[in-house]
C-alpha positions as CSV (number, residue, x, y, z in Angstrom):
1,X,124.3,81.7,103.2
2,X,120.8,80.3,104.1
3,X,122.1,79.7,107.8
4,X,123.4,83.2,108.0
5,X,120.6,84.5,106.8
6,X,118.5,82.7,109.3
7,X,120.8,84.1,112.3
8,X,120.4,87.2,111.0
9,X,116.3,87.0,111.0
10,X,116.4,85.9,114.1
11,X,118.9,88.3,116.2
12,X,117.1,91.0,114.6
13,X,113.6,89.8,115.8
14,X,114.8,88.9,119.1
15,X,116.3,92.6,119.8
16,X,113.3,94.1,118.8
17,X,111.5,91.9,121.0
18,X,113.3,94.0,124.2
19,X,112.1,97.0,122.1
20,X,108.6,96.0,122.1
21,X,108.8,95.5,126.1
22,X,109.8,98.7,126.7
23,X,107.1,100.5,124.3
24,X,104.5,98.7,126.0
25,X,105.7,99.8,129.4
26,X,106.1,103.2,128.1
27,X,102.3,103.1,127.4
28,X,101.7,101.5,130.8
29,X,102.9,104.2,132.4
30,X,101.7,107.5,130.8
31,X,98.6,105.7,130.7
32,X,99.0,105.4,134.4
33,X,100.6,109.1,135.0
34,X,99.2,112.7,135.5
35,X,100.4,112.2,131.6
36,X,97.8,110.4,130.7
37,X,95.9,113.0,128.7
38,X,98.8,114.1,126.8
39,X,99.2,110.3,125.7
40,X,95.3,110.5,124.5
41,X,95.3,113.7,123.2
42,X,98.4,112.7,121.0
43,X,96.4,109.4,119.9
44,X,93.4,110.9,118.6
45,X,95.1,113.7,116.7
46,X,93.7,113.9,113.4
47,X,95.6,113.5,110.7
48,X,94.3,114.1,107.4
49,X,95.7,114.4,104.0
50,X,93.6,115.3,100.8
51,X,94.5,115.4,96.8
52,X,91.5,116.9,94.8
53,X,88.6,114.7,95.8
54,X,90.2,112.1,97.6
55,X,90.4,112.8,100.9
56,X,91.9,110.9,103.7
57,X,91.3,112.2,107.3
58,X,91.7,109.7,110.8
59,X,93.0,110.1,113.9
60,X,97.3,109.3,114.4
61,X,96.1,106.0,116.2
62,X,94.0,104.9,113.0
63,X,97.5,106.1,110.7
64,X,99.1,103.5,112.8
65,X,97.0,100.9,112.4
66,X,95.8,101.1,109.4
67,X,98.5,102.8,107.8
68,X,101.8,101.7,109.4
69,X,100.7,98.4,109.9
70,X,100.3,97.8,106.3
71,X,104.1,97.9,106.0
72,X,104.1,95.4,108.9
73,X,101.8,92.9,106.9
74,X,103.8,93.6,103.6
75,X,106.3,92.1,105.5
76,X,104.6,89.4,106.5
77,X,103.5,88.3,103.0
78,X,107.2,88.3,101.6
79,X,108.3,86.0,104.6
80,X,105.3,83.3,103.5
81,X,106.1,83.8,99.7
82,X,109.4,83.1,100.3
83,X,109.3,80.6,102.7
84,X,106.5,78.9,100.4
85,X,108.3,79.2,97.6
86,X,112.2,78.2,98.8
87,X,112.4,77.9,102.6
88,X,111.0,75.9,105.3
89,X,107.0,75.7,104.0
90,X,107.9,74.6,99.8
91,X,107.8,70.8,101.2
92,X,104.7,69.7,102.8
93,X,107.0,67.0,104.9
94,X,108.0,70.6,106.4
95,X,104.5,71.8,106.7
96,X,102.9,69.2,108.7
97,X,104.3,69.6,112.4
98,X,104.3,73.5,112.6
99,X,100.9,73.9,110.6
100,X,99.2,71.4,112.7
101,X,100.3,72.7,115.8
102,X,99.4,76.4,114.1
103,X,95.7,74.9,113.6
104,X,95.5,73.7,117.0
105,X,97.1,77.3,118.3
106,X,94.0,79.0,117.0
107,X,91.1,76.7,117.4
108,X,91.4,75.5,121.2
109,X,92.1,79.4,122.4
110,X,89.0,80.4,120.2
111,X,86.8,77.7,122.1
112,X,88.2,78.5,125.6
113,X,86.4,82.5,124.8
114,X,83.4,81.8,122.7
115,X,83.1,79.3,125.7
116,X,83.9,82.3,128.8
117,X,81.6,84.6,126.4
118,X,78.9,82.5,125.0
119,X,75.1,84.1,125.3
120,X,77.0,88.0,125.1
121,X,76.8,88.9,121.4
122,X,79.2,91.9,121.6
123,X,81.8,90.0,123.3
124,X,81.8,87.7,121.1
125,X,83.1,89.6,118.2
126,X,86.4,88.9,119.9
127,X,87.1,85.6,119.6
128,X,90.0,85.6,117.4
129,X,92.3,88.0,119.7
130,X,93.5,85.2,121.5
131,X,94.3,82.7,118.4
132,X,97.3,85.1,117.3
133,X,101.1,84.8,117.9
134,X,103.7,87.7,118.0
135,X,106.5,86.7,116.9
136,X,109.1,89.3,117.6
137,X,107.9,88.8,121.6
138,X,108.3,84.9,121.4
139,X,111.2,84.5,119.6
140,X,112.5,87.7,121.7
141,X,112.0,85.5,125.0
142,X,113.2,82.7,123.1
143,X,116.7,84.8,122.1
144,X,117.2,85.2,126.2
145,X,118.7,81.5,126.2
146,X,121.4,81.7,123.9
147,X,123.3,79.3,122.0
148,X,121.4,76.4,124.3
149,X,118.0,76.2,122.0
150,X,118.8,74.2,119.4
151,X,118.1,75.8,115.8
152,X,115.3,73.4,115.0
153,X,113.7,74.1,117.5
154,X,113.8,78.3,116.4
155,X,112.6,77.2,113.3
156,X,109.7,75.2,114.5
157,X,108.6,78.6,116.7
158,X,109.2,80.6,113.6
159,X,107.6,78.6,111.0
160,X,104.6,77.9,113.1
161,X,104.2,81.9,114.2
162,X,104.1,82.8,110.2
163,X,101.2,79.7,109.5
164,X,99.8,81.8,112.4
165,X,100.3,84.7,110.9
166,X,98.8,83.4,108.2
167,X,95.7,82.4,110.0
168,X,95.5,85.8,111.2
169,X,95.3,87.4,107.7
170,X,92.5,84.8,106.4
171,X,90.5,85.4,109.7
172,X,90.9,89.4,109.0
173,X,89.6,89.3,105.7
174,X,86.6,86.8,106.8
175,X,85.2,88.4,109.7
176,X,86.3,91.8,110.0
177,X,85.4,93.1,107.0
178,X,82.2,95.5,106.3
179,X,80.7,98.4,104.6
180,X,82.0,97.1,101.4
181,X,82.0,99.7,98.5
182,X,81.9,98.4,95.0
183,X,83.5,101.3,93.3
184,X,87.0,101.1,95.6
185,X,87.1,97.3,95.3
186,X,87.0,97.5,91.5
187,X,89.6,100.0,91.9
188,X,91.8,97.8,94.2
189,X,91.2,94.9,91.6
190,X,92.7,96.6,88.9
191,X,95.4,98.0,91.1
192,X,96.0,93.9,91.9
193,X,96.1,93.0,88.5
194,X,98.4,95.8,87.1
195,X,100.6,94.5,89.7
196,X,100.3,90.6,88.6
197,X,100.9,91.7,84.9
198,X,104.1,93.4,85.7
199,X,105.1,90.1,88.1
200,X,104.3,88.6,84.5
201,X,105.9,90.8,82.6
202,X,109.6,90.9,84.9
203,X,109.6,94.4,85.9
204,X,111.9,93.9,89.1
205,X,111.9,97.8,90.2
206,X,110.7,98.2,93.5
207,X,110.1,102.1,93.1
208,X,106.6,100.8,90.2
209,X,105.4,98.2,92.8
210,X,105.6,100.9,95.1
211,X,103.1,103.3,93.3
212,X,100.8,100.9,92.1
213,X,100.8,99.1,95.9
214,X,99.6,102.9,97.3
215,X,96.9,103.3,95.1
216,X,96.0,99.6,96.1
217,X,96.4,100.5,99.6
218,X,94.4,103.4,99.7
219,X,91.5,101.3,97.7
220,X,91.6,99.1,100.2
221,X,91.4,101.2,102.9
222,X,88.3,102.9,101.2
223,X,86.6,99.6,100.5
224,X,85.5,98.7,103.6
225,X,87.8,95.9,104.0
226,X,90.9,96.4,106.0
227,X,93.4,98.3,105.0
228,X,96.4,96.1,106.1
229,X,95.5,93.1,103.6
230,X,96.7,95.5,100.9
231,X,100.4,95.0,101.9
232,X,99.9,90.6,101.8
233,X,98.3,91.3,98.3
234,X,101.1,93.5,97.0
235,X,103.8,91.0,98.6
236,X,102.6,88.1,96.8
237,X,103.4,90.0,93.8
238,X,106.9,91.1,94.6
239,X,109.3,88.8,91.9
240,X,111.7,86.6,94.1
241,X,113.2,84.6,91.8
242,X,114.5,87.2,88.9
243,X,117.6,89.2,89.5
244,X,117.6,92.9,88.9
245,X,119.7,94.9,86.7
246,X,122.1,95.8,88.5
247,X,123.0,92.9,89.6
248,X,121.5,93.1,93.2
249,X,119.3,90.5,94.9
250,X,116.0,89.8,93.7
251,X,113.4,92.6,94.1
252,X,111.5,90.6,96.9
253,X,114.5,90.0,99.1
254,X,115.8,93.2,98.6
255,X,112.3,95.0,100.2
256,X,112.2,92.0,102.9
257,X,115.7,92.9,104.0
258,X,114.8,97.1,103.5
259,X,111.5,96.3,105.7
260,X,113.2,94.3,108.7
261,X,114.7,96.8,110.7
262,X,111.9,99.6,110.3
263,X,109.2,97.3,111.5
264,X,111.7,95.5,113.9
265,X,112.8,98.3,115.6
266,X,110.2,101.2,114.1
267,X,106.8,100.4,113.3
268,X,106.1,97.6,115.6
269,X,107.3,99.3,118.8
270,X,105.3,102.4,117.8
271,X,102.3,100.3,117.0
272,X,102.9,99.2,121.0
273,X,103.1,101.8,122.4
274,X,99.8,103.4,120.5
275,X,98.2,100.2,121.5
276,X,99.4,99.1,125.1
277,X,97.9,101.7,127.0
278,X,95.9,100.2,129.6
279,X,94.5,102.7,132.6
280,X,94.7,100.2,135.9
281,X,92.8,102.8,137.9
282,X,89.9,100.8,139.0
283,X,91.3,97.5,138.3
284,X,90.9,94.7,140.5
285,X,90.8,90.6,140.7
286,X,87.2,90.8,139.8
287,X,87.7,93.1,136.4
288,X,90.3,90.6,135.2
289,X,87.7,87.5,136.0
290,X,84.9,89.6,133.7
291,X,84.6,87.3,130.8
292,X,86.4,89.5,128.0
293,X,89.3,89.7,129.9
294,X,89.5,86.1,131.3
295,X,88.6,84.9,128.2
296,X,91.6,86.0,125.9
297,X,94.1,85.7,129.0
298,X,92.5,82.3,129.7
299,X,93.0,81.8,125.8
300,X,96.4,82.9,125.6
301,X,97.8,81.3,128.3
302,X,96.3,78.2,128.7
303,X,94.0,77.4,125.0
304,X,97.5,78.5,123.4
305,X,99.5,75.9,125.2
306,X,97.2,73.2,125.2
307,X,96.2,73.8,121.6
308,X,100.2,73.6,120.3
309,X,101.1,70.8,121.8
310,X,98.2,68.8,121.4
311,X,98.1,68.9,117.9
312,X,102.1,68.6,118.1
313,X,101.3,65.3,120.0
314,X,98.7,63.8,117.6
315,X,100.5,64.7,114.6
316,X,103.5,62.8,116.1
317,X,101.3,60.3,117.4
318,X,100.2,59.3,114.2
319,X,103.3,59.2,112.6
320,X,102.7,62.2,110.6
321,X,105.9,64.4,111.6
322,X,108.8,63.9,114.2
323,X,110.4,65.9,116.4
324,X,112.1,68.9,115.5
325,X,115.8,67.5,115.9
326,X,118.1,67.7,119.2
327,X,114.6,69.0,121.0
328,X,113.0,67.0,123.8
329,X,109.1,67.2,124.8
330,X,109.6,69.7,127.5
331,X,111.5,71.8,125.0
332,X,108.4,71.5,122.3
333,X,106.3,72.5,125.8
334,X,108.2,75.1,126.4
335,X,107.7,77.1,123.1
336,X,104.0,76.0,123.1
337,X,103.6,78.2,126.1
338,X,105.9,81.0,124.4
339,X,103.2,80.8,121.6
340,X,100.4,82.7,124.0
341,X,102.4,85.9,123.3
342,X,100.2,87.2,121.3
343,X,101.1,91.5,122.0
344,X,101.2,92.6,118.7
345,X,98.6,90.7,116.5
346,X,95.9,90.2,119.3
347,X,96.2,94.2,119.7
348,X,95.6,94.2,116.4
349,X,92.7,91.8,115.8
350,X,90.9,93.6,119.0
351,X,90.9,96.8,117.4
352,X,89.2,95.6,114.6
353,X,86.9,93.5,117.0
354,X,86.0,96.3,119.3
355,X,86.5,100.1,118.7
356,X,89.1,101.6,120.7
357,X,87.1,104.2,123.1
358,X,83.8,103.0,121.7
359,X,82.9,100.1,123.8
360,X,83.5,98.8,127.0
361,X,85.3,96.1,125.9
362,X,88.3,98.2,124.3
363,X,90.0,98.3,127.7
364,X,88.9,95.3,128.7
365,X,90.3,93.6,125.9
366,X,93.9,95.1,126.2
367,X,93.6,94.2,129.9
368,X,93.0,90.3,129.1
369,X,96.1,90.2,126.0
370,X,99.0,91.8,128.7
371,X,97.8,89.6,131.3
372,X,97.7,86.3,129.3
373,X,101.0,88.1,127.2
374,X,102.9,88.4,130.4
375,X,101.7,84.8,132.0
376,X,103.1,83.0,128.8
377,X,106.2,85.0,128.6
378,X,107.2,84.2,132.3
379,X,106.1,80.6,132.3
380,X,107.5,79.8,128.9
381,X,110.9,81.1,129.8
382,X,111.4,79.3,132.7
383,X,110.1,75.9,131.1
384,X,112.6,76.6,128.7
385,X,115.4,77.8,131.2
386,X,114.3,74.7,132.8
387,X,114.7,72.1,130.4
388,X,117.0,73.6,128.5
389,X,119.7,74.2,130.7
390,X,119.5,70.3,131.9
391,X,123.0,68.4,131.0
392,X,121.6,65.2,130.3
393,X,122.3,63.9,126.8
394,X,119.7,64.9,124.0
């Protein structure tokens, strides 16, 4: 049951992985069309909703973001409770490979830009675009080869993109947070624990975690710190191991397997297609050398590569982990490269870093993530193609 389960997660994530593609292209090209007011027109239409004397009013890219997204992360969180709790992270024998090479992942891309951006303040606000992995993309390119990657070493990409995920939560909620307003976090507080009480307390219907998690989510959002941490909070207090009364699965694997194909094949390519919109007019050798750009691309591609497998290395080195089984080094090389696909998530972080339309950097920014994107996807597939497709013994 686990194993089919595990096939299923990953079909599903490497389908919507062509889905994400083709979104991002989409943008590519109304950005690049006589179209390309009607795609920013349809961006910054505002959207506002209002009951008595709350009122809620942003522009459709900011629903996305903030909005949609938060479904996205809610996802996220079950996948780490449950994989903390029964799957591949409750043994810390398990941990150790993918979580050091997650750790390495993040810090040596991170250098590689504060290092292309040092001495520009503004720039620097983006140092953790690059440190993110999108999953859906890498294990997407990953799905392209078939039956000939061993399941181990899916597993190793897949754990060590959630630690990453992870990583990407914990850096949200320590440096792109501000504003904070007292009276909304107290409010989000006691939103939080109503919802522990009732993990406490057994209720198992998703329809109360629901209400309670909007009014937490809307806290949130009015708080000053970002919105999408909302959804981790309210899946860490999702019940996995009760059963429900009617006999279905637990509440928390009922949502994760309600929540899969919306953000697989909904939210995510939408939240691509909002975000991937880069105008090329003007572009040349010498804008993608600026430091912004060549700093996450340089991050990406190369601080992503050199990061994971170092930190594979030196964990296996020491005698710490081994090798995921039936994988070679070139195969663990491979899917180090894969891990600079970081679409979705560096999107993400970069609109908190830099305002989209407000800076210079926006576009500069989204400019640096497809180039470093692309780079990694191309280079990691042939690697794996490459070693992969060798017939010498494993």
């Amino acid at each position: 049951m686990l194993v089919n389960a595990i096939r299923q997660f990953l079909r599903l994530e490497s389908a919507s992985g062509l889905l994400l593609i083709a979104a991002a292209l989409l943008a590519m090209v109304l950005s690049n069309s006589p179209l390309s007011k009607l795609y920013d027109a349809l961006l910054n239409t505002p959207v506002e909703v209002r009951v008595g004397a709350l009122h809620i009013a942003k522009p459709l890219l900011l629903w996305i973001n903030d909005g949609l997204m938060a479904l996205f992360f809610l996802l996220v969180g079950l996948e780490i409770k449950r994989e903390v709790l029964e799957g591949e992270l409750s043994q810390p024998s398990q941990i150790v490979l993918p979580g050091l090479a997650a750790l390495g992942g993040m810090v040596v891309p991170a250098l590689i830009y504060v290092w292309l951006n040092q001495g520009n303040g503004p720039a620097l606000q983006g140092w953790a675009i690059p440190t993110a992995t999108d999953i859906a993309f890498a294990l997407g390119i990953l799905g392209l080869l078939g039956r000939r990657v061993p399941t181990s070493l899916k597993l190793f990409l897949m754990t060590l993109a959630i630690l990453d995920d992870l990583g990407a939560i914990v850096i949200i909620a320590l440096f792109y947070t501000s504003n904070l307003s007292t009276l909304s976090l107290s409010v989000a507080a006691g939103a939080l624990a109503v919802l522990i009480v009732m993990n406490r307390l057994g209720v198992t219907r998703i329809a109360a975690y629901a209400v309670v998690g909007l009014v937490l989510w809307v806290s949130v959002l009015k708080s000053g710190v970002h919105a999408t941490l909302a959804g981790v909070a309210l899946a860490f207090c999702i019940p996995l191991r009760r059963a429900r009364p009617n006999g279905g699965p637990p509440p928390l694997r009922q949502l994760e397997e309600d929540l899969h194909p919306l953000v697989a094949y909904g939210i995510l390519p939408l939240f691509a297609f909002a975000n991937a919109g880069v105008s090329l007019h003007g572009v040349t050798l010498d804008k993608l050398l600026e430091p912004i750009p060549l700093g996450i691309a340089a991050g990406l591609f190369i601080g992503k590569q050199v990061g994971v497998f170092a930190f594979t290395a030196i964990a296996i080195g020491l005698g710490l982990a081994r090798l995921p089984a039936g994988a070679r080094w070139r195969d663990v090389y491979g899917v180090a490269v894969l891990c600079g696909i970081g679409f979705t998530m560096s999107l993400f972080i970069s609109s908190l870093a830099f305002e989209p339309g407000g800076q210079a950097q926006a576009a500069a920014d989204r400019l640096g993530i497809l180039t470093g994107s692309l780079l990694s996807a191309v280079w990691g597939y042939l690697v794996l193609r490459w070693s992969l497709g060798r017939a010498e013994p494993r």
